[in-house]
The first five atom37 places (N, CA, C, CB, O) and aatype in JSON, in Angstrom:
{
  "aatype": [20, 20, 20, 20, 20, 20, 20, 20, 20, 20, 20, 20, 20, 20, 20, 20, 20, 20, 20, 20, 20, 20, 20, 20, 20, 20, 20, 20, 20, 20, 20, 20, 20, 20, 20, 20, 20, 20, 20, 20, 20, 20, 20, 20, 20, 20, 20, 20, 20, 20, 20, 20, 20, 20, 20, 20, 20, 20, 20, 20, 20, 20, 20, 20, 20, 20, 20, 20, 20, 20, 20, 20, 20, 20, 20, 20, 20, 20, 20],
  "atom_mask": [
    [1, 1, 1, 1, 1],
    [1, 1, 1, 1, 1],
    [1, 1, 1, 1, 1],
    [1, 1, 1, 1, 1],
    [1, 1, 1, 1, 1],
    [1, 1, 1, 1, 1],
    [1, 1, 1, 1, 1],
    [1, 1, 1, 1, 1],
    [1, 1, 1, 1, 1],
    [1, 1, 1, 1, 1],
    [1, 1, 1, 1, 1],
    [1, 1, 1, 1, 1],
    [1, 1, 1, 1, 1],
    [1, 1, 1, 1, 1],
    [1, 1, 1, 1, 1],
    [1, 1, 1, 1, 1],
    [1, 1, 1, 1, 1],
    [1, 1, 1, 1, 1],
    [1, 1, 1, 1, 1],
    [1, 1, 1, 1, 1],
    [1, 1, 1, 1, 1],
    [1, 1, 1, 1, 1],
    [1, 1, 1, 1, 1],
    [1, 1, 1, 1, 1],
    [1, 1, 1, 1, 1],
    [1, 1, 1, 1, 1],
    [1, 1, 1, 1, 1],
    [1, 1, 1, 1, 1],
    [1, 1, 1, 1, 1],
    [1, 1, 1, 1, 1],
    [1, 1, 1, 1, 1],
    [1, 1, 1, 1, 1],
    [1, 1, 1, 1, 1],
    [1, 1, 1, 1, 1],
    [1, 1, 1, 1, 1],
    [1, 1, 1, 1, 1],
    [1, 1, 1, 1, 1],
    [1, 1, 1, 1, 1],
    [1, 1, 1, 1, 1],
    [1, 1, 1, 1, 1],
    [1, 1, 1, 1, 1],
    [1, 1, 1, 1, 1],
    [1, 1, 1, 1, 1],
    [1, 1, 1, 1, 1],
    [1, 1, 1, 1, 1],
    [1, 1, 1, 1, 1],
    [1, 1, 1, 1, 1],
    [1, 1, 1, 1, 1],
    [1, 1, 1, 1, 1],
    [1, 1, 1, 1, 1],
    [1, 1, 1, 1, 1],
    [1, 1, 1, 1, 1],
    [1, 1, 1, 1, 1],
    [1, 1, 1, 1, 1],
    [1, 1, 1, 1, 1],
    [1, 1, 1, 1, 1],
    [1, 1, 1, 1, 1],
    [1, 1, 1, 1, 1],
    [1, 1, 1, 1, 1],
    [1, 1, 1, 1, 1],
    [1, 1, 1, 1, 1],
    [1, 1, 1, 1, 1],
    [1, 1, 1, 1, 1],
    [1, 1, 1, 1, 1],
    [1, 1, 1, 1, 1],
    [1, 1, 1, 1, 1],
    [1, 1, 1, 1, 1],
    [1, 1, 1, 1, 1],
    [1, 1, 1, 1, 1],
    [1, 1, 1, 1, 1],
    [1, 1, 1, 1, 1],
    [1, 1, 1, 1, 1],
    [1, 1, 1, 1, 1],
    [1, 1, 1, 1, 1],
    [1, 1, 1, 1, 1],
    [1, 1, 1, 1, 1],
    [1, 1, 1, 1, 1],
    [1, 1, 1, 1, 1],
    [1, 1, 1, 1, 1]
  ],
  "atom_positions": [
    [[3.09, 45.04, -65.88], [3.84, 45.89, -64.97], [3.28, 45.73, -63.57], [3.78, 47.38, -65.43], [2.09, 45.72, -63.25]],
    [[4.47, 45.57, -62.68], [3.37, 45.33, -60.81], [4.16, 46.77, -60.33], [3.95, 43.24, -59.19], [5.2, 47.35, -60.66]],
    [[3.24, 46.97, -59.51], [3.29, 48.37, -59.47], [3.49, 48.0, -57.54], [1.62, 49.41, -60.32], [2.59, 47.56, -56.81]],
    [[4.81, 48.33, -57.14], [5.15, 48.18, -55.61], [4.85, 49.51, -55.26], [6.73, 47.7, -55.16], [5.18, 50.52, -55.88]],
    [[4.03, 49.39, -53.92], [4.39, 50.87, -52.7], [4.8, 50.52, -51.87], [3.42, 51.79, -52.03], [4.56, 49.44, -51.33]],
    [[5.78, 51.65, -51.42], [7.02, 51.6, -50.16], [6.52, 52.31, -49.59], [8.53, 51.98, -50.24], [6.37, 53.38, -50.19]],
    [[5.83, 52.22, -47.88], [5.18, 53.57, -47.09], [6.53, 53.89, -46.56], [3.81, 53.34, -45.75], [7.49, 53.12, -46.55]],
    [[6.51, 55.07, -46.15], [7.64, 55.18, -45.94], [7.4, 56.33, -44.65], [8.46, 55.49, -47.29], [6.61, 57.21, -45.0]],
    [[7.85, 56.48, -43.46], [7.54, 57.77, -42.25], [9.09, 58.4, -42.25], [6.97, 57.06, -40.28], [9.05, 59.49, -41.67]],
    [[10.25, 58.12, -42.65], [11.29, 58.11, -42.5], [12.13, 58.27, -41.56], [11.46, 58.52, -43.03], [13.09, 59.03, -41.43]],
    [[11.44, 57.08, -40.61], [12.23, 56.28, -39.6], [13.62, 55.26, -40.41], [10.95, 55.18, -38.77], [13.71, 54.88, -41.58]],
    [[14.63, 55.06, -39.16], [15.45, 54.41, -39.83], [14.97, 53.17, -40.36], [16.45, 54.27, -39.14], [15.65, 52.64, -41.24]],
    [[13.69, 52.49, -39.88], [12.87, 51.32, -39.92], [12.44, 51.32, -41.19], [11.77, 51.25, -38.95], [12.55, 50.23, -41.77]],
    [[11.93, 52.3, -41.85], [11.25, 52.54, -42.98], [12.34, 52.7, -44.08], [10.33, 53.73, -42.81], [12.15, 52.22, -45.2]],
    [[13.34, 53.27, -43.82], [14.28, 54.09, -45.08], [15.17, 51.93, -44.82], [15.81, 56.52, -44.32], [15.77, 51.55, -45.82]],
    [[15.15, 51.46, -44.27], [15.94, 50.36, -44.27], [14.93, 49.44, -45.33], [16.27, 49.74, -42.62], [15.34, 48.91, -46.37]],
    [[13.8, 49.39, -44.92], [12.87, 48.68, -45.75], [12.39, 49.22, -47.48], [11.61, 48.69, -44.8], [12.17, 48.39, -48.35]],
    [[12.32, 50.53, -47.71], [12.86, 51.08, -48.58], [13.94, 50.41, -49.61], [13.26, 51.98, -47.97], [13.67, 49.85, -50.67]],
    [[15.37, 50.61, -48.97], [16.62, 49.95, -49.48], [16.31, 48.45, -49.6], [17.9, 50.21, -48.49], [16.45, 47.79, -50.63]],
    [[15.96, 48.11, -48.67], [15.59, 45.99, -48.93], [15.24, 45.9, -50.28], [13.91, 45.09, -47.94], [15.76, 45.23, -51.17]],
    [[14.04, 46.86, -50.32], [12.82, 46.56, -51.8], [13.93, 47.22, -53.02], [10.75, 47.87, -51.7], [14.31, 46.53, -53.97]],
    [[14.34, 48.56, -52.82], [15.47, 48.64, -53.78], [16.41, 47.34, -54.91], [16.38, 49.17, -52.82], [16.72, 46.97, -56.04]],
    [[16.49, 47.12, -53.25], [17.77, 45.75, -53.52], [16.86, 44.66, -54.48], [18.39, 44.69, -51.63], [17.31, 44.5, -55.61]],
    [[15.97, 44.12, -54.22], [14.99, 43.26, -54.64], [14.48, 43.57, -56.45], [13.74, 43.52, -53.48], [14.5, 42.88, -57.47]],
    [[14.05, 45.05, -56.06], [13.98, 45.58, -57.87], [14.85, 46.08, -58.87], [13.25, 46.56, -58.06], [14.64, 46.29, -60.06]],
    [[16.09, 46.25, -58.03], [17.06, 46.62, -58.55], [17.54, 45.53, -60.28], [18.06, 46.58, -57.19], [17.8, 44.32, -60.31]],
    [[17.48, 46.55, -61.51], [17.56, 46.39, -62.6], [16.08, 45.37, -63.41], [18.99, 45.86, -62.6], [16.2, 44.65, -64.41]],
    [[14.87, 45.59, -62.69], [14.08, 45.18, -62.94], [12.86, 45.83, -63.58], [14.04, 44.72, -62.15], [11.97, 46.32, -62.89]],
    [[12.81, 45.82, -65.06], [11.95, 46.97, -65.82], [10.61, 46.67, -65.79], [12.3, 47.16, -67.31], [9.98, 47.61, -66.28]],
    [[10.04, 45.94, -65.49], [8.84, 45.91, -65.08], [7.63, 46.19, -63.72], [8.91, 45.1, -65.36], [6.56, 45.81, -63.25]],
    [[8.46, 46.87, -63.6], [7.84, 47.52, -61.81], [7.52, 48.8, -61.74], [8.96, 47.51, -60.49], [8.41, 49.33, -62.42]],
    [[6.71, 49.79, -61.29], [6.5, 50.38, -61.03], [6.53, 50.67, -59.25], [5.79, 50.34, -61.8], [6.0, 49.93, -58.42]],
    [[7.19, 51.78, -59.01], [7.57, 51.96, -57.41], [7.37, 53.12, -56.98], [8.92, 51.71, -57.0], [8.04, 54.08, -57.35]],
    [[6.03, 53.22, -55.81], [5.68, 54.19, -55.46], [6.22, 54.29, -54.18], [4.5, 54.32, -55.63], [6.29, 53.31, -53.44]],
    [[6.73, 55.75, -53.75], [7.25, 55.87, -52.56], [5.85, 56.69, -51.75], [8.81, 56.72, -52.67], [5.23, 57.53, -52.4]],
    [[5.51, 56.43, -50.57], [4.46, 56.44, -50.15], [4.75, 57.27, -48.82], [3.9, 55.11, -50.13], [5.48, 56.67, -48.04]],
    [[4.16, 59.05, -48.23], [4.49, 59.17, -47.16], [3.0, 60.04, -46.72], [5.99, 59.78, -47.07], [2.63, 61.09, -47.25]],
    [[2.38, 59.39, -45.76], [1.0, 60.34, -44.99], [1.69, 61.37, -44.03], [-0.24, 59.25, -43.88], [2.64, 61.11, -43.29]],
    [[1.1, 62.47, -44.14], [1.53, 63.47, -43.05], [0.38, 63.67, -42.24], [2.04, 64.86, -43.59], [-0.8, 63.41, -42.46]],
    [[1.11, 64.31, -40.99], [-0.38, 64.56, -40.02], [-0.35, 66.0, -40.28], [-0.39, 64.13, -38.06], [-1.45, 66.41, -40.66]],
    [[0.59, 66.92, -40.2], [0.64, 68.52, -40.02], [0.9, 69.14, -41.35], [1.84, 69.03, -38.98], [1.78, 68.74, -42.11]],
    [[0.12, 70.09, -41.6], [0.45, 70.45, -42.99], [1.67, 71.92, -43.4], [-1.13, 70.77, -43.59], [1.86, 72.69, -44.34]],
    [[2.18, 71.69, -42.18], [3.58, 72.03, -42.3], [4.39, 71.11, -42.53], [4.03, 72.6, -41.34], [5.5, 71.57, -42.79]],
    [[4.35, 70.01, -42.54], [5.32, 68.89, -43.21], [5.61, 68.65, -44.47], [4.99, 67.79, -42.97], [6.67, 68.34, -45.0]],
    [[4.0, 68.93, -45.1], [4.28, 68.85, -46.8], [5.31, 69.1, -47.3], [3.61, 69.6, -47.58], [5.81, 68.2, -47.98]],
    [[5.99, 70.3, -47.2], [7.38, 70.32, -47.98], [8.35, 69.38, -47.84], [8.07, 71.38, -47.73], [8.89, 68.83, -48.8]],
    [[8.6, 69.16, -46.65], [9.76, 68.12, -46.01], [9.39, 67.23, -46.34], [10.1, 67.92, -44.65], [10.35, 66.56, -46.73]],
    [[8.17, 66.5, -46.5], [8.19, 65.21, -46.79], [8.42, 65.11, -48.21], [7.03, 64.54, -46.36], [8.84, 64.05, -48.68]],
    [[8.17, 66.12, -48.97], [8.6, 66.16, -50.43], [9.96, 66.03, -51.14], [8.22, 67.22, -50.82], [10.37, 65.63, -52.23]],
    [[10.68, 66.77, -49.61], [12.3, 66.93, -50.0], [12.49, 65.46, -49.41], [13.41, 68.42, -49.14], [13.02, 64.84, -50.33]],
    [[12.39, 64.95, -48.78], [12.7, 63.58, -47.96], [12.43, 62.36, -49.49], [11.23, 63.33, -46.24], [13.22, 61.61, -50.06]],
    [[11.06, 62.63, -49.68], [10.69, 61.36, -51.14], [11.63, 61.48, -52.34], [8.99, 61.63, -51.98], [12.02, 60.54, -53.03]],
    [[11.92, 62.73, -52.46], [12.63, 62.87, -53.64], [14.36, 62.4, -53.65], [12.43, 64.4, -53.97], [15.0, 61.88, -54.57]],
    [[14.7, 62.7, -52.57], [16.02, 62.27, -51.85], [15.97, 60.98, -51.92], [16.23, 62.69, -50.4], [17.02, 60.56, -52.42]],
    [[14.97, 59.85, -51.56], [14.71, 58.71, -51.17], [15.1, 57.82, -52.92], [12.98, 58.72, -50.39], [15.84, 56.91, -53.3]],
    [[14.01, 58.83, -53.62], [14.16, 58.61, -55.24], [15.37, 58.26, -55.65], [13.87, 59.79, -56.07], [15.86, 57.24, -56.12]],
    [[15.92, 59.85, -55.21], [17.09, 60.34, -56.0], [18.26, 58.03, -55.44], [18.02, 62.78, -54.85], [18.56, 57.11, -56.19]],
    [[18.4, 58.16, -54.27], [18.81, 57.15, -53.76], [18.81, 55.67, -54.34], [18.26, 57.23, -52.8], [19.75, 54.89, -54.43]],
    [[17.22, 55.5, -54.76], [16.81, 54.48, -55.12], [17.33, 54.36, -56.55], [15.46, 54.41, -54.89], [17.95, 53.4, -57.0]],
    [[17.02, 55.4, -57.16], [17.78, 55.37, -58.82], [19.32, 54.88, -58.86], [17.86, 57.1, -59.56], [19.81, 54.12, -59.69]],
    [[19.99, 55.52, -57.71], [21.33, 55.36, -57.53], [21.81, 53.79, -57.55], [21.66, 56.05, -56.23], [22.69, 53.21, -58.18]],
    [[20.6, 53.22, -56.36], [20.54, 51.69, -56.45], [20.18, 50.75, -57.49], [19.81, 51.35, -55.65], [19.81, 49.61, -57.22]],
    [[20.27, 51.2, -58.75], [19.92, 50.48, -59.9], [18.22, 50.48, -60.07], [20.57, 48.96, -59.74], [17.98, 50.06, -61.2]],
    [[16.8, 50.85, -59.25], [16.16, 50.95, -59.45], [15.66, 51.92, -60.69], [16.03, 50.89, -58.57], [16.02, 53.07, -60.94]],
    [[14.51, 50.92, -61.55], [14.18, 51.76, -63.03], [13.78, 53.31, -63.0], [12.85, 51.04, -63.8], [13.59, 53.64, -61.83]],
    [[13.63, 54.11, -63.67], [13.48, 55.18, -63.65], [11.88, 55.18, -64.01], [14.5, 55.85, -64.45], [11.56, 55.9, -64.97]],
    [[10.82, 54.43, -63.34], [9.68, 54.86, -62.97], [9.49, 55.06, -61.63], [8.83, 54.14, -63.41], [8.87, 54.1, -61.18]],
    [[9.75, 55.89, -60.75], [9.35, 55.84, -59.41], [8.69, 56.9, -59.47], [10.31, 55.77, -58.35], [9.12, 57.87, -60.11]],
    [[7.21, 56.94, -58.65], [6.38, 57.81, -58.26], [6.7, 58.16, -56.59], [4.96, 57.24, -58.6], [6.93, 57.35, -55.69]],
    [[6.63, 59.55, -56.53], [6.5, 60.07, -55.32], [5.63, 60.59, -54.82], [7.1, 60.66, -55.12], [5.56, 61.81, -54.91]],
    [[4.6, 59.83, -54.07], [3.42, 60.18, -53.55], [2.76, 60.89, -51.44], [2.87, 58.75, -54.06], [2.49, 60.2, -50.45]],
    [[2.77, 62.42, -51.6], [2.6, 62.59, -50.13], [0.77, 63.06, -50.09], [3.9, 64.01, -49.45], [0.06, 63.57, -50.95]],
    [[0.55, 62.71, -49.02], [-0.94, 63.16, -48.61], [-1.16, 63.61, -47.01], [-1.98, 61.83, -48.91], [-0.51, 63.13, -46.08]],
    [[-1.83, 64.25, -46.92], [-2.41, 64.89, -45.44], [-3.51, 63.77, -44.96], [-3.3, 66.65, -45.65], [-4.52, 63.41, -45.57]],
    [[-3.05, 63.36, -43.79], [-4.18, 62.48, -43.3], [-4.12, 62.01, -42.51], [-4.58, 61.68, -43.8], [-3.23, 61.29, -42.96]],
    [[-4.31, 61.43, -40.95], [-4.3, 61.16, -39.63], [-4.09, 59.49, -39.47], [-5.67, 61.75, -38.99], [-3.21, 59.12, -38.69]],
    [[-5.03, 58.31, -40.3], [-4.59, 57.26, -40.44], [-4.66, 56.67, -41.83], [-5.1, 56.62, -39.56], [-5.6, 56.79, -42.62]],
    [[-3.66, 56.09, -41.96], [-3.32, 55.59, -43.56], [-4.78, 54.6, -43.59], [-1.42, 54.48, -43.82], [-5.33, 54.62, -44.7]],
    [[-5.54, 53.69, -42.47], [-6.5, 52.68, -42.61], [-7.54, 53.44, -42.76], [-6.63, 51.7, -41.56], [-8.65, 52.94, -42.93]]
  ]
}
């Protein structure tokens, strides 16, 4: 199993690159796909939760397998 992460800020830049990788894994059962979003303010947490899950919900739509992880964290730089 290869296990892809999509970072994702949900710029149109990001949600486009997102869909690319979609397109790419689309009907492919051996992948694992993490959707990936760092927050700086921890008033975002929720939103970025409703945003990943939406992103999910999307990606499933696109034929992607029904393992996708949705992963958010608090943190200033992803490096």
């Amino acid at each position: 199993m290869k296990d892809v992460i999509i970072p994702v800020d949900f710029s149109e830049t990001s949600l486009n690159a997102a869909r690319y990788a979609a397109a790419m894994l689309s009907g492919k059962s051996d992948t694992h796909v993490i959707l990936y979003n760092m927050f700086e303010d921890e008033k975002e947490s929720e939103t970025a939760g409703q945003y990943l899950e939406s992103l999910k919900v999307e990606l499933l739509q696109k034929g992607v397998q029904d393992n996708i992880e949705c992963v958010k964290e608090y943190g200033e730089n992803l490096i």
